[in-house]
Structure formats: C-alpha cells, structure tokens
C-alpha positions in Angstrom: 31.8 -24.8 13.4 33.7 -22.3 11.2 30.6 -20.9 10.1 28.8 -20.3 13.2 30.4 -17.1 14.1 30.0 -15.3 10.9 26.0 -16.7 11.0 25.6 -15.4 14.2 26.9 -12.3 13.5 24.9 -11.7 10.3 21.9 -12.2 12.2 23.0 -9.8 15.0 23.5 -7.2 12.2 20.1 -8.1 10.9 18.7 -7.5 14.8 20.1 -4.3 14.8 18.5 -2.7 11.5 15.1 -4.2 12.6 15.9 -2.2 15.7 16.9 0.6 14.1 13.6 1.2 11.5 11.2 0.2 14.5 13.6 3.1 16.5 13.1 5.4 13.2 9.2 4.6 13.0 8.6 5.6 16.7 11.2 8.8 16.9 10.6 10.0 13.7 7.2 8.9 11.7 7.5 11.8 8.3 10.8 10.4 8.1 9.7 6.5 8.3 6.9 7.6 6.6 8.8 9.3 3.4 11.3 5.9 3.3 8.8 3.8 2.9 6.8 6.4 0.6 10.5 5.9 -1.8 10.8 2.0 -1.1 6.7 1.9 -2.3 7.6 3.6 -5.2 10.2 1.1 -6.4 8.0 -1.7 -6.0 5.3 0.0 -8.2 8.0 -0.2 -10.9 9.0 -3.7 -10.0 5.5 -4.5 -10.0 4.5 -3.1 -13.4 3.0 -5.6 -15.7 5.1 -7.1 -18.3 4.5 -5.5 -21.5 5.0 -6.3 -25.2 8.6 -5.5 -27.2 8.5 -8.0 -30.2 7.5 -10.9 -31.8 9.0 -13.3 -33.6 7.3 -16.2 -35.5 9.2 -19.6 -36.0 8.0 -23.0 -37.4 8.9 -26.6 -35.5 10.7 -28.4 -37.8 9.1 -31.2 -39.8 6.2 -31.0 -38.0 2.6 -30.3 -39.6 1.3 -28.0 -37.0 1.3 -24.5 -37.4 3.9 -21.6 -36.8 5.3 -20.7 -33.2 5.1 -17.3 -32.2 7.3 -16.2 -29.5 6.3 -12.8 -27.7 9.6 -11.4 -26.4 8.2 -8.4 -23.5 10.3 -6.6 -21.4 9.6 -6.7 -17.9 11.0 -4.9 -14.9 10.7 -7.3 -12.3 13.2 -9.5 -14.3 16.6 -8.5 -12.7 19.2 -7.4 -16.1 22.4 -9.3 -15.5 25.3 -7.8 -13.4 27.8 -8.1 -15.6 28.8 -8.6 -19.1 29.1 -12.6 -18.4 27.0 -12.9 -16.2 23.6 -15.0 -17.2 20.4 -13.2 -18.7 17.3 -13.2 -16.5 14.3 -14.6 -18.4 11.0 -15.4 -17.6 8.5 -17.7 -19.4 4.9 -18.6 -19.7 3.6 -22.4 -20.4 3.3 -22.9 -24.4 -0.2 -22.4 -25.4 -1.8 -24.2 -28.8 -4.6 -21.9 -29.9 -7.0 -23.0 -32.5 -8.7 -20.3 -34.1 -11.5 -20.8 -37.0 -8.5 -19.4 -39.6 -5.3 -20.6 -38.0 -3.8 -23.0 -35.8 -0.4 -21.7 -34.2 1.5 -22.0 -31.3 2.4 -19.6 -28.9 4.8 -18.9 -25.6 5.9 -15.8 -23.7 9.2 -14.5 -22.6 10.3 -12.1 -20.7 13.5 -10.1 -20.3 14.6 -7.2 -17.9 13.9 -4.0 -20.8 17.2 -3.1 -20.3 18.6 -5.9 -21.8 16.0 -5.4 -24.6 16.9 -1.9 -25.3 20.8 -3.0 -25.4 19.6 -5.6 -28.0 17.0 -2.9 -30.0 20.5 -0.7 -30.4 22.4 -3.1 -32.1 21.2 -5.7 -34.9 24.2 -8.2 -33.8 23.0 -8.2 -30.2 19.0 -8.6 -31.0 19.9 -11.8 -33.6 21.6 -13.4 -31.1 19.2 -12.7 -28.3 17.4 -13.9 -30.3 18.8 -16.9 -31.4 19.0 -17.8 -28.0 15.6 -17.1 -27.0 14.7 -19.8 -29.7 17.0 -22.7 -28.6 16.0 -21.8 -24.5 12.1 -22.6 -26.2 13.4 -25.9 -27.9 15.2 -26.9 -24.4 12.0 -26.2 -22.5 9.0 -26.9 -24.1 11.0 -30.3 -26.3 10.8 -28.9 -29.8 13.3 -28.7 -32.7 12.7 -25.2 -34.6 13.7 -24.3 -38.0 16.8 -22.2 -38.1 14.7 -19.9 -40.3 12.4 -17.1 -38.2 10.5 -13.8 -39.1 10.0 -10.7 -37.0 6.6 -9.8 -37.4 5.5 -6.0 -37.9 3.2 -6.5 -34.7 4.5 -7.2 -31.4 2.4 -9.3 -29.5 0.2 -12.7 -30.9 -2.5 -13.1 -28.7 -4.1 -10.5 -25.8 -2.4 -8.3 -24.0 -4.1 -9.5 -20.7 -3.4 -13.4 -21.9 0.5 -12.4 -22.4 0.6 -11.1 -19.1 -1.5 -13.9 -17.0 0.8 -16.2 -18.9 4.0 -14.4 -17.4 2.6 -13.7 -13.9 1.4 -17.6 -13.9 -2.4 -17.1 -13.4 -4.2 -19.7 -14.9 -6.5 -18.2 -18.1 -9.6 -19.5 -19.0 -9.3 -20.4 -22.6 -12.0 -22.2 -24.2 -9.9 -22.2 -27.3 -6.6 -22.9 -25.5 -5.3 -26.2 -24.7 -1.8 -26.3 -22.5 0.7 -28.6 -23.4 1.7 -31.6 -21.0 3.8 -29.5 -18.8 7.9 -30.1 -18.6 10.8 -28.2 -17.4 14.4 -29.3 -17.8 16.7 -29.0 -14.5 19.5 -27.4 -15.1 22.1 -30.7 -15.4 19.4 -31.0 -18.4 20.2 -27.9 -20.2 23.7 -27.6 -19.6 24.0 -30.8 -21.9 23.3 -33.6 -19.5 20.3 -36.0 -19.9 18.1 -35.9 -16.8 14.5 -34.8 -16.5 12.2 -33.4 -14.0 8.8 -33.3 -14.4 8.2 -29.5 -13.0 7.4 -26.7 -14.9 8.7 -23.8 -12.9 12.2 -24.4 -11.4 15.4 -22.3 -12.3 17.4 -23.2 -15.0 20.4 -21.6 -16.6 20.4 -21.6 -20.8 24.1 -22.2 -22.1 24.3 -21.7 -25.5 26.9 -23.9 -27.7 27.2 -22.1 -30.6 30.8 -21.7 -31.5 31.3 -18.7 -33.6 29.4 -16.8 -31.2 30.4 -15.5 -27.6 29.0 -17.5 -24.9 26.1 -16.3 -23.0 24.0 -17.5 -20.5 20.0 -17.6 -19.6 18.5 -17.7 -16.1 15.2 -18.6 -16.0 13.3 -16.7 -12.8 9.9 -18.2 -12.4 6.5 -17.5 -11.6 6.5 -18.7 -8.1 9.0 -16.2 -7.3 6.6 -13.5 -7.7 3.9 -12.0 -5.2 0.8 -14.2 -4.1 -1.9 -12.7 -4.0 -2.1 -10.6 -0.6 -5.3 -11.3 2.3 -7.0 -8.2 3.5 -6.3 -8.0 7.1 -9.1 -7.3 9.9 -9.4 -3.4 10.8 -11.6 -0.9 12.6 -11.8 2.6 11.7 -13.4 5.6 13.4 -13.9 9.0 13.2 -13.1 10.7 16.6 -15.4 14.0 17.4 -15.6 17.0 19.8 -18.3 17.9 21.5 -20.2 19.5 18.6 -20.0 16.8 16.7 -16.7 18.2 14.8 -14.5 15.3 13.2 -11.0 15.6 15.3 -9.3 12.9 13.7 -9.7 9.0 12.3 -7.8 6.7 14.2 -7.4 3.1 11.9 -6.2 0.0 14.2 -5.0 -2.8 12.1 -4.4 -6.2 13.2 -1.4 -7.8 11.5 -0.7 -10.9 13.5 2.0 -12.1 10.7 4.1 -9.6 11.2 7.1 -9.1 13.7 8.6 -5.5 13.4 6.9 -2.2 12.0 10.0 -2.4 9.3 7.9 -5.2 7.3 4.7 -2.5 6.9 4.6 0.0 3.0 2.3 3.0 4.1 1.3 5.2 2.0 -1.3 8.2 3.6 -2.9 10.8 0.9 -5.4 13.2 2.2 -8.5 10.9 1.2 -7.0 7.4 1.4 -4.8 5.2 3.1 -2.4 1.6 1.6 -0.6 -0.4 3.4 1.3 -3.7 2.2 3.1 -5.9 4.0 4.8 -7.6 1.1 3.5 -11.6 1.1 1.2 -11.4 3.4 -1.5 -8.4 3.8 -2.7 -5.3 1.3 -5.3 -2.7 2.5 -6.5 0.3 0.8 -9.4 2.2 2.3 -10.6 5.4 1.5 -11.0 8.0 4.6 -14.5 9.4 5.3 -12.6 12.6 6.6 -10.1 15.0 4.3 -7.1 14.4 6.7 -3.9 16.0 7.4 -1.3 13.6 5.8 1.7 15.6 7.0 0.6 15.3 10.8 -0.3 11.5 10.8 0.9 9.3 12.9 1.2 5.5 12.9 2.5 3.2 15.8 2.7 -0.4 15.8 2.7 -2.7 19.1 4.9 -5.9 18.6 3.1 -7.4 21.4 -0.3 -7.8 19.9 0.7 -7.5 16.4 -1.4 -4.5 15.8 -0.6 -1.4 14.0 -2.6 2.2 15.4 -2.8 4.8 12.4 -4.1 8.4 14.0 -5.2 11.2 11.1 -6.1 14.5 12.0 -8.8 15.9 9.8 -7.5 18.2 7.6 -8.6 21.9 8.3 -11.2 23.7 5.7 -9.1 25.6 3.3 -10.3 29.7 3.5 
C-alpha cells in the first residue's frame, strides 16, 4: 500500500506529457515536427552499426583446436557506464568455429560503447585490462579456459564486416562454413562465483573480475533481444489533390497505425521528395512523394479514435 500513491502518481505524470506532445503536435506542428526531427537524429546514431576497433587473438588452453580471435567493436547503442564503478556495457555474438581450407579458428564478437574504447586506446594500462577482462567474460560465457598469453593483431576484424555485425545485432547468418557452438549463457549467480546454470544464451549478466592486484570492475552484458525487431510496414493511401486544371494542390498521406495510442509514439521526418515515419517497435514507412512538396508548410494530424495519422503536403511552388 505504501507504494500505490507514488505509482499512481508516476503514471499521472506520464498522462500529462502524453497530453502535452499530442497538445504540442496539434498547436504547433514545425515545432513537433523539429523535436522529433532532433529525437530521429539520435536514434540514427544509436542505431549505427557496430563497427570494428580491434582484434585480439588468444588460444584455449590445452586444447588442439585452433586460435580464438576476439573482435572488440565499438558500438553506440551500448550505453558507456555512468560512473567510474559502475559496470561496463558489453555486448556479444554466439562463438562461431569457422573452418577454412588453410585454418581452423575460432571466433566471437564483443562490443563496447566507443567511448569506453577510446578511454582504453589512451592509455596502455586501461586497454590491457579491458582487455584482460574481455578474455575471462569469453571463458565465463562460452565455457573455455584461455591461455594467459594473447596477441593484438595488426588487423582489426577476423572475419566480414557484415558477419561481425549480424553476429552482434543477432541475425542469424548463413554460413556454409560456420558451425555454432551448443549455445550457453551463465546467469548472473553463475558469474559472480556461484555454480548454477541456465541454458539461455541471451540474458543479462554482470562480469566481476577477481583479480587482486587490479581495481575491481564490472561487465554488463546488454543482449540482442534488447534491440529493435524488425519493423512491419503499415497500410496507407496516398493522393495527389488537384485544381481544376489539373494543377497538383497538395498530397494528403492517411496512415493507419492501429498500435499506436498517442501521436507522441510517431518519428516523422518530411523532405521535399520523401516522407519516414517510425514508430519505434512496431511500424517504419518511407515513401517517396510523386509531388516536390513544401516541407515547411506540412501538416500532420493524428486521430486517437481510429488510430490513423493524416499527413497534408502542399506541393512545393516552381522555383523562377
């Protein structure tokens, strides 16, 4: 019962600013418009694929398969800690075996914020233990005992760049020469020294390591299923509205979005020959306009009732 009030009043607050953007979108559209022009622009960078920053080739101990190579990329849609002691955001792909006509090798992805990589590229201390404890988070999770010995190789990534990145972003690649391992994740009782298992690949985990000349720091696995699905299209209709002559007025787009509850949800971006909206985890549309239109004047409304959201363009007028 203690709770209750603060709960209820949370979600009052949350009423409001619901009440508030769909208040904004209808009294003001340029200035919805621009917000969500700046919010679409941070998502692009969020969204950015991950991309390579080094790789370091290791050897499981006492075992006669070949080296591991681990491709360390720095990724933007990996939150960088909040603090000093706080725990290191990292991402990771399923370990791969790859058997090639002129090597057999091992190899798995990881993923840091690049922030964190560029505090560890500044300073030789920092990037040895990073990664040192890149190393023993890849013996915790994939069950291995590597050699204490490792080489940064001259290249940065093993492998394709468009492999490393399906890896990360957890879409399955077809690999005729690729086999994936049996697939095990350690909860995180497991990794902070306790013995339990679960057999799931993807679930967050923190990474303590024990080392005791070192200062302690801490790895939090963010997984794959925390990032975007891939969106649906929704249904629209588009037409071209003319004068009498024939002349193009405007292009008036009705979208139906029956998922969504408040105009707030809705990413639109209008140039003068296309249009984008996103409705993050649920819909994407991009369309381009048969019209030059008039992006400054455009207009979009949407009506909670039927879930549907009216776009109106004026057609741009021919430049003298």
């Amino acid at each position: 019962m203690a709770t209750a009030e603060p709960m209820a009043a949370a979600g009052e607050m949350a009423a409001q600013l619901w009440s508030l953007l769909d208040d904004l979108a209808e009294s003001d559209p340029q200035g919805y418009r621009r917000l969500l022009q700046q919010q679409r622009a941070e998502a692009r960078r969020l969204c950015a694929p991950p991309q390579p920053r080094l790789c370091v080739r290791a050897r499981p101990a006492g075992a006669a398969a070949g080296p591991l190579f681990v491709n360390v990329c720095g990724w933007s849609r990996i939150p960088a800690p909040r603090a000093p002691a706080d725990p290191v955001p990292v991402s990771a792909g399923a370990l791969q075996q790859v058997a090639e006509a002129a090597e057999h090798y091992s190899v798995i992805d990881v993923a840091y914020n690049p922030d964190v990589l560029q505090k560890a590229e500044e300073n030789i201390e920092e990037m040895e233990h990073l990664i040192r404890l890149t190393l023993k988070f890849t013996e915790e999770r994939c069950s291995l005992t590597l050699s204490r010995s490792y080489n940064i190789e001259t290249f940065k990534l093993k492998g394709s760049l468009e492999r490393m990145q399906r890896s990360l972003q957890g879409k399955q690649m077809p690999a005729p020469t690729l086999s994936q391992n049996t697939r095990k994740e350690l909860t995180l009782d497991q990794l902070l020294h306790s013995m339990e298992v679960e057999d799931c690949i993807n679930e967050p985990v923190l990474l303590q390591e024990s080392v005791k000349e070192s200062k302690v720091h801490l790895i939090e696995e963010i997984t794959s299923t925390e990032l975007p699905e891939e969106l649906s299209t929704p249904v629209y209709e588009m037409l071209t509205v003319k004068d009498a002559n024939k002349k193009p007025l405007k292009i008036e787009l009705k979208i139906e979005l029956p998922k969504v509850s408040s105009v707030s949800e809705c990413d639109l971006s209008i140039s003068k020959d296309d249009v984008i909206i996103e409705v993050p985890e649920k819909y994407k549309l991009q369309l381009d306009l048969p019209e030059l239109v008039d992006e400054e004047t455009a207009t979009a409304v949407f009506n909670k009732g039927k879930g549907v959201l009216l776009i109106t363009m004026p057609v741009a007028k021919p430049e003298h």
